[in-house]
C-alpha positions in Angstrom: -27.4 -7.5 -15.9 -28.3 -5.9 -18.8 -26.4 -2.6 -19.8 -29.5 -0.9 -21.9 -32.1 -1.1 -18.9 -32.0 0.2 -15.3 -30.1 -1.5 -12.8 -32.8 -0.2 -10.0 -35.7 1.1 -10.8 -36.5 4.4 -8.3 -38.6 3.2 -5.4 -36.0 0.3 -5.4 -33.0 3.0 -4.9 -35.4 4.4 -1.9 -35.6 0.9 -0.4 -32.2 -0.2 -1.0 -31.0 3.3 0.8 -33.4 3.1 3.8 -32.6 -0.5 4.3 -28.8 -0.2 4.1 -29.0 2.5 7.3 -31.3 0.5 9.1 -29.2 -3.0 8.9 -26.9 -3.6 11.0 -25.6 -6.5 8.5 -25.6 -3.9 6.0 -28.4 -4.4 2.9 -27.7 -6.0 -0.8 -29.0 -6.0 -4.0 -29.3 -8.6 -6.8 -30.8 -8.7 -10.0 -31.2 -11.9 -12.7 -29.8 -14.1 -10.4 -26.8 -12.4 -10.2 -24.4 -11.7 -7.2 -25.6 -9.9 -4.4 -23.8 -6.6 -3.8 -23.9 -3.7 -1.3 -21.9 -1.7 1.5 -19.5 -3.1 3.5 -16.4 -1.7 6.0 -12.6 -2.6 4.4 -9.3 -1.8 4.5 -7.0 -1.8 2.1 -3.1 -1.1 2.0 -0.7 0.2 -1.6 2.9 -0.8 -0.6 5.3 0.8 -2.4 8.7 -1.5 -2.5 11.9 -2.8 -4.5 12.2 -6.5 -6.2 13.7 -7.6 -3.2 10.9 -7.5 -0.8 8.8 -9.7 -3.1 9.2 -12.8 -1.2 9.2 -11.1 2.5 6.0 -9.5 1.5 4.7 -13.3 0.6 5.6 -14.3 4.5 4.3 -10.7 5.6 1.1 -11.7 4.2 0.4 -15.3 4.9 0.9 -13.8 8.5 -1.5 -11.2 8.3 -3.9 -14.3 6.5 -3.2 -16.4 9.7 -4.5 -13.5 12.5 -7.4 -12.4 9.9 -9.0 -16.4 9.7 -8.7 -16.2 13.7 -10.6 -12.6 13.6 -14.0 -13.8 11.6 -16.9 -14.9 12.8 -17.9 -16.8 9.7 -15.7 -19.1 8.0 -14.5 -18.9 4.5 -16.6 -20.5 1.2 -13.7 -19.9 -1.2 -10.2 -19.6 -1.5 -8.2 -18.6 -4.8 -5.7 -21.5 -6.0 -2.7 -19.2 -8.1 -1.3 -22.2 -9.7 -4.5 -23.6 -11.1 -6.1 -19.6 -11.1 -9.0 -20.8 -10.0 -11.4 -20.8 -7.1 -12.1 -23.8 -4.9 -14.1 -24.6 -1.7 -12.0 -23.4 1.4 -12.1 -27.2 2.4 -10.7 -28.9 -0.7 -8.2 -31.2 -0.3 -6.4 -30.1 -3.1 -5.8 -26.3 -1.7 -2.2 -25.7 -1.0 -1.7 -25.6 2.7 -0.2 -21.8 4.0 3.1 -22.9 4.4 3.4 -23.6 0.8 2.4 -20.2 -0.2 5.7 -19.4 -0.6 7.4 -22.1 -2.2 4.2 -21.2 -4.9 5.4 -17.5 -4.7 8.7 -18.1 -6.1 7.7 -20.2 -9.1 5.3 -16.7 -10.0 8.2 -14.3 -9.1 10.3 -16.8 -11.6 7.6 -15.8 -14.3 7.7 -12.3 -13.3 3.5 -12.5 -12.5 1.7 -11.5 -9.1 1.5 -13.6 -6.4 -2.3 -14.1 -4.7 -3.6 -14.8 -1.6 -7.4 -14.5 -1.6 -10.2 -15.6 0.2 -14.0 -15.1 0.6 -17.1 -15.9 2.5 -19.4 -15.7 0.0 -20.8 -18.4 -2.1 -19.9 -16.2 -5.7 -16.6 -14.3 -5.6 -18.4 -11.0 -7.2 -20.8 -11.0 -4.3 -19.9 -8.3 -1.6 -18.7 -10.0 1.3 -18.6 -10.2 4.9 -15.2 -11.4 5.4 -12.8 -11.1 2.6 -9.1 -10.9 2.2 -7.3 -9.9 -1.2 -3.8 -9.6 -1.4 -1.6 -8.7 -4.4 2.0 -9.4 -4.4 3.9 -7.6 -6.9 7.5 -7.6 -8.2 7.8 -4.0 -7.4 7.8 -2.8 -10.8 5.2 0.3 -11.6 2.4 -1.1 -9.8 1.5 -1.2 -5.6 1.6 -4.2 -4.1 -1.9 -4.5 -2.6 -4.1 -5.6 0.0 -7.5 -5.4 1.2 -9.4 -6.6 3.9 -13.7 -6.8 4.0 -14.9 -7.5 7.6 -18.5 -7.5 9.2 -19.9 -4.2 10.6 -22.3 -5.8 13.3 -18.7 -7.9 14.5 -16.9 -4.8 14.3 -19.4 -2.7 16.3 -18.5 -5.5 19.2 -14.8 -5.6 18.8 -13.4 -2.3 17.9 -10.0 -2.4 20.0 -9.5 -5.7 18.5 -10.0 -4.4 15.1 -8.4 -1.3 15.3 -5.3 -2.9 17.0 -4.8 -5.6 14.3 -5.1 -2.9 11.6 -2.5 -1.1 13.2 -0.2 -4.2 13.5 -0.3 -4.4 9.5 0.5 -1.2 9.0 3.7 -1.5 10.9 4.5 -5.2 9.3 3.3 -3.6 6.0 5.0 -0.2 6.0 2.2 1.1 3.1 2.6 4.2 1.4 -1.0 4.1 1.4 -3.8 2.6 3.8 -7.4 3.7 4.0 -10.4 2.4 6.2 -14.2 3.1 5.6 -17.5 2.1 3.7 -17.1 0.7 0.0 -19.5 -0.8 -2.6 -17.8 -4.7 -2.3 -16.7 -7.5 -3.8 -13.8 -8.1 -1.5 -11.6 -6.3 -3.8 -11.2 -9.0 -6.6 -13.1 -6.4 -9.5 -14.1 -9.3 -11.7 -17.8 -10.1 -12.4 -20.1 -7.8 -11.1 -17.8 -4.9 -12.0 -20.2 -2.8 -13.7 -23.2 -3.4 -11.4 -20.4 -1.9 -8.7 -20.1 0.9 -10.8 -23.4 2.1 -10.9 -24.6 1.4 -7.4 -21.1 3.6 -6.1 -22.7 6.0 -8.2 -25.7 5.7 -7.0 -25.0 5.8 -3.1 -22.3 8.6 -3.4 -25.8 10.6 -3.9 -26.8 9.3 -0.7 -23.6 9.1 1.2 -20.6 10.9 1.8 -19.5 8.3 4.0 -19.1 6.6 1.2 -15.4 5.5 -0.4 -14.8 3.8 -3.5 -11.4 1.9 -3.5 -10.5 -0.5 -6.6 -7.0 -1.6 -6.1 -6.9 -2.9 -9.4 -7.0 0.1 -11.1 -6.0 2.6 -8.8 -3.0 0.9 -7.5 -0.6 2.1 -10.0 2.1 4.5 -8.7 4.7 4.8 -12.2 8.2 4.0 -11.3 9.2 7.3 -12.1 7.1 9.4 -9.9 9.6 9.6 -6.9 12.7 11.9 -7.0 15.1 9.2 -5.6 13.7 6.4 -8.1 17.4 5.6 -9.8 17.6 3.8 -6.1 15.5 1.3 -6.8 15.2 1.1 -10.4 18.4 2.1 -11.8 18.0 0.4 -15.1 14.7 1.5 -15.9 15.7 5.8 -15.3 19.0 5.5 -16.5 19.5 8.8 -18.5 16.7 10.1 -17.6 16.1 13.6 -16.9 15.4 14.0 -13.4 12.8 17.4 -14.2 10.9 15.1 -16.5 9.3 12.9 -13.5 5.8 11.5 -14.9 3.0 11.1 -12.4 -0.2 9.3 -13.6 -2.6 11.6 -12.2 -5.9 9.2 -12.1 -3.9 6.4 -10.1 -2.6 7.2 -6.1 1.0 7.4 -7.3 -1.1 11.0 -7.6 -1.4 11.7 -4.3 -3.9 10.7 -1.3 -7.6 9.8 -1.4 -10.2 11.7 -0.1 -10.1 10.1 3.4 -14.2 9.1 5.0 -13.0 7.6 8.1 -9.6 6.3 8.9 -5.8 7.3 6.4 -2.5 7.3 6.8 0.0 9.7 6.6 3.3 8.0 6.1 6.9 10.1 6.1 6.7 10.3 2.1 3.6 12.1 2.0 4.2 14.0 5.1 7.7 15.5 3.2 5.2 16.1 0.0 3.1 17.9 2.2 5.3 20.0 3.9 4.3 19.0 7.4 5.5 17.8 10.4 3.6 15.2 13.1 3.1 18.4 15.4 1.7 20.4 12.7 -0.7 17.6 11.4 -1.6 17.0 15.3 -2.5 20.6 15.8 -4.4 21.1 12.6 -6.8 18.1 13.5 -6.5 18.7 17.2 -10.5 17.4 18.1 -11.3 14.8 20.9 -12.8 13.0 18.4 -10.3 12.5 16.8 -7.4 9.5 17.3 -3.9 10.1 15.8 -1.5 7.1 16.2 2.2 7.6 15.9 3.9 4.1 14.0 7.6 3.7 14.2 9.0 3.3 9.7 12.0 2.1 8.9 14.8 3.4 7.4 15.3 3.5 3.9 15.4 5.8 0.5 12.2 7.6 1.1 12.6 7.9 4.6 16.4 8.9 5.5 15.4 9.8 8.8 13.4 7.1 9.9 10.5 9.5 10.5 7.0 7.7 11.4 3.6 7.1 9.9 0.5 9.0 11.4 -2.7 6.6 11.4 -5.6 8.9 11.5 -9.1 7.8 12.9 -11.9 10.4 11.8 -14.2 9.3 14.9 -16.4 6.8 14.4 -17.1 4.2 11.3 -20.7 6.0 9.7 -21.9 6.2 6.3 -22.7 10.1 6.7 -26.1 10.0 5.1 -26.3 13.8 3.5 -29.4 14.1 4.8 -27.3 14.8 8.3 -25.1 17.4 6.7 -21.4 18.1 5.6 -19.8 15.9 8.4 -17.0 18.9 9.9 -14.1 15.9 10.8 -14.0 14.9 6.9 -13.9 18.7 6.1 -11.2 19.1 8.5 -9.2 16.2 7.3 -9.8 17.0 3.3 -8.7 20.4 3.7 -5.5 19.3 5.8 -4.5 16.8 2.5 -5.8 18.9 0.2 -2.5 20.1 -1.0 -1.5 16.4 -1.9 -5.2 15.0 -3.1 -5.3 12.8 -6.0 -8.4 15.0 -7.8 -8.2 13.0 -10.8 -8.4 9.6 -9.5 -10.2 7.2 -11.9 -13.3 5.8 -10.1 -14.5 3.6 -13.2 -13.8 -0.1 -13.0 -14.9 -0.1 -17.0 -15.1 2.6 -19.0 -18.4 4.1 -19.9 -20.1 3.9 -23.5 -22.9 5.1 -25.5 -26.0 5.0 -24.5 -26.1 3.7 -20.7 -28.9 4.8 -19.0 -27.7 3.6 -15.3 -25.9 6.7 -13.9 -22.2 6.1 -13.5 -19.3 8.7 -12.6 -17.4 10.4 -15.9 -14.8 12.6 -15.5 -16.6 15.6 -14.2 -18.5 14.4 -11.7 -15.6 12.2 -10.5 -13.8 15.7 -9.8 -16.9 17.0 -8.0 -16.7 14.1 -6.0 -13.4 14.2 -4.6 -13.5 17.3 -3.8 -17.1 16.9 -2.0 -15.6 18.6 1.3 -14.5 21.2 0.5 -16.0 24.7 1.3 -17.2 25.6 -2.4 -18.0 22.1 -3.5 -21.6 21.8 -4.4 -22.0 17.7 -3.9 -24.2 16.0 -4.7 -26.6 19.2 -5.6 -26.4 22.9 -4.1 -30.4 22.4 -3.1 -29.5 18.9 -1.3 -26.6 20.2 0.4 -28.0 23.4 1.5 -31.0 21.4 3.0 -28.7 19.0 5.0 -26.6 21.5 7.1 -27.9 21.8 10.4 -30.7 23.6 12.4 -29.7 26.7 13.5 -28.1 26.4 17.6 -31.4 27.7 18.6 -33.8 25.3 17.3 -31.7 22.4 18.1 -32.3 21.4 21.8 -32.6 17.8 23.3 -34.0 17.3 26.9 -32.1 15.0 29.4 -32.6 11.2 29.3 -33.0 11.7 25.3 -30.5 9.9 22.5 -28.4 12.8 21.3 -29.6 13.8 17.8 -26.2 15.1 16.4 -22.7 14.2 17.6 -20.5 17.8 18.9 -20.7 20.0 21.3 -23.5 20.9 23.9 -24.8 22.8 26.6 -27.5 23.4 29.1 -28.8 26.8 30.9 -29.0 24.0 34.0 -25.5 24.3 35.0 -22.7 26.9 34.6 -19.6 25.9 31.9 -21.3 22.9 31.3 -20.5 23.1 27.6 -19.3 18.8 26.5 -19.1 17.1 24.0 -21.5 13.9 22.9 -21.8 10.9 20.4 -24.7 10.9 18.2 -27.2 8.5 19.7 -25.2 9.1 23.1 -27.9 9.6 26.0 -28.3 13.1 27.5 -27.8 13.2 30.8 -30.0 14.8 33.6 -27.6 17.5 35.6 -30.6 17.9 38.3 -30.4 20.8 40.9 -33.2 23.5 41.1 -33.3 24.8 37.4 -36.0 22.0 36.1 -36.1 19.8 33.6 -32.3 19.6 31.8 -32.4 20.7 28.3 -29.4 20.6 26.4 -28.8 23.0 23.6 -26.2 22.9 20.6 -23.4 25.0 21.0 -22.4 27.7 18.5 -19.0 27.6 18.5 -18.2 23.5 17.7 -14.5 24.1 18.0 -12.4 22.0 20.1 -11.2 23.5 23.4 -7.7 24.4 23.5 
């Protein structure tokens, strides 16, 4: 690509845009006979752990790589080779078979590097994939260890439990400090070629989407060893004399604080504590039936004396938002429960900008703007655009019986007394019958959740 022309012209934004909502494989984009890139769903975990757990996190992972090749639908082109650093055809010979992933681990944790386990099915590791696995083994030092999973909306859409439940398994192997789920601009998470056309097209669609997240482990996944109180516990040679007031946080990396969530987060005991909060209190502040809230047991240790759980928070359903539909009221909700603890000045740049680029890519300002797009003075992506995308007044918005529902919340219909419910966008009305007529329903002005 070159850097001094366009990535997309205009009426090829337009087209990329209508054809991404109207895919259920999702749309991609390529230019020069480059690597085809677009949205996908992921999730990624930022595990936050001593030297020790090194190895065990090696084994953790190879697991997780053992259910995840079982899960997908399509098999995998690539796989990375760490001793050669290289990619090779999944079904080389000379791949290392799983159960040498460890033996391979501790020659790396030997040389003090990263251990990796990745995996695509794409043809071109910068190409966004369908099913992708990265995994980042670190030795604990300043840096998460990471992993990140891409998987295939239209399988998804057909095996939600499945998904949801496996996600929730490697949370409770994984005990992250961090795990989000959502819509990303991907290339499975490795952030090598094709970094900067990801750059500009997350710019791009965040215009378009606030369903939208943008997670690059690489270079968010920094937490500074010195950012937590109790760090002399696991690094005591590194803080030794050290004054305890001078803690340094890195505030454009998610040793910060959380990301703005867009569909699924977690709230483990270490953030819960930074938040002041309890489970109850989080529970009654998102207290919505669309809403899912999964209590998972956390063990013991020095951020978590009490062996307090992690709260796994689904926002309802997976969904790009398009802005066109309006400020969607769960993410408001959520942003303005974390708000206290939101990393505002996360840095969303895979490479730094320069001179004279004429694709649009975030800076510093409107990376600010961005994060803080739910919130009830933010004025993302334009005050014109968002004004013209909050919903018709209750009045004017009415759907008759046997009609998909046009906007997921709360209805009711003059048909039948207290028959205020709540319905799924796309959802079919249903006819109530009786003597009234014809059943129309009619949004409801008050959208809060019955207590």
């Amino acid at each position: 690509m070159s850097t001094a022309e366009l990535f997309m012209e205009p009426e090829e934004v337009e087209e990329f845009i209508r054809d991404t909502l109207e895919d259920d494989a999702l749309n991609t984009y390529g230019v020069d006979d480059g690597p085809e890139i677009g949205l996908c769903p992921y999730t990624s975990f930022y595990i936050y752990h001593t030297e020790d757990d090194y190895l065990p996190l090696v084994d953790k992972m190879v697991a997780i790589y053992k259910v995840f090749e079982k899960l997908i639908d399509e098999p995998f082109q690539l796989v990375w080779k760490d001793d050669t650093q290289d990619w090779l055809p999944a079904d080389d010979k000379r791949l290392p078979g799983l159960d040498e992933f460890s033996t391979l681990a501790r020659i790396q944790q030997e040389d003090l590097r990263p251990f990796w386990i990745r995996a695509t099915d794409q043809e071109n590791p910068a190409a966004t994939a369908r099913w992708a696995i990265d995994g980042k083994i670190c030795d604990g030092g300043m840096r998460y260890t990471t992993l990140k999973l891409t998987f295939r909306l239209k399988w998804y859409n057909q095996n939600k439990t499945r998904w949801q439940s496996f996600v929730k398994d490697c949370i409770a192997q994984l005990q992250p400090e961090h795990c989000y789920s959502g819509f990303e601009v991907g290339n499975g998470g490795f952030n090598i070629l094709g970094a900067y056309e990801s750059d500009v097209l997350e710019r791009i669609c965040a215009y378009y989407f606030y369903g939208m997240d943008i997670d690059h482990t690489m270079r968010m996944g920094s937490h500074s060893y010195r950012y937590h109180r109790d760090d002399a516990l696991f690094y005591p040679s590194l803080v030794e004399g050290d004054d305890p007031s001078e803690k340094y946080t890195n505030p454009s990396n998610l040793g910060a604080g959380l990301r703005t969530p867009t569909w699924c987060f977690l709230l483990p005991p270490f953030w819960l504590a930074k938040l002041g909060k309890t489970a109850a209190d989080v529970r009654a502040e998102l207290d919505d039936p669309r809403i899912e809230i999964t209590t998972i047991p956390y063990a013991v240790g020095p951020h978590n004396p009490n062996g307090e759980p992690a709260l796994w928070i689904r926002l309802g359903e997976l969904d790009l938002h398009p802005v066109e539909n309006g400020v969607p009221d769960l993410l408001v909700k959520a942003n303005r429960l974390i708000r206290p603890i939101r990393c505002d000045y996360l840095n969303l740049l895979t490479l730094d900008p320069w001179m004279d680029d004429p694709n649009p890519r975030f800076d510093y300002e409107s990376a600010q703007r961005w994060m803080r797009r739910f919130d009830e003075d933010s004025d993302w992506p334009t005050a014109d655009k968002r004004k013209a995308g909050l919903p018709a007044p209750a009045a004017r918005l009415r759907c008759p019986a046997g009609q998909p529902c046009p906007r997921e919340g709360y209805w009711h219909t003059p048909a039948k007394t207290g028959s205020r419910r709540h319905f799924r966008a796309d959802e079919i009305m249903p006819s109530l019958g009786g003597d009234y007529g014809e059943t129309i329903w009619q949004w409801a002005q008050d959208q809060s959740a019955p207590t």
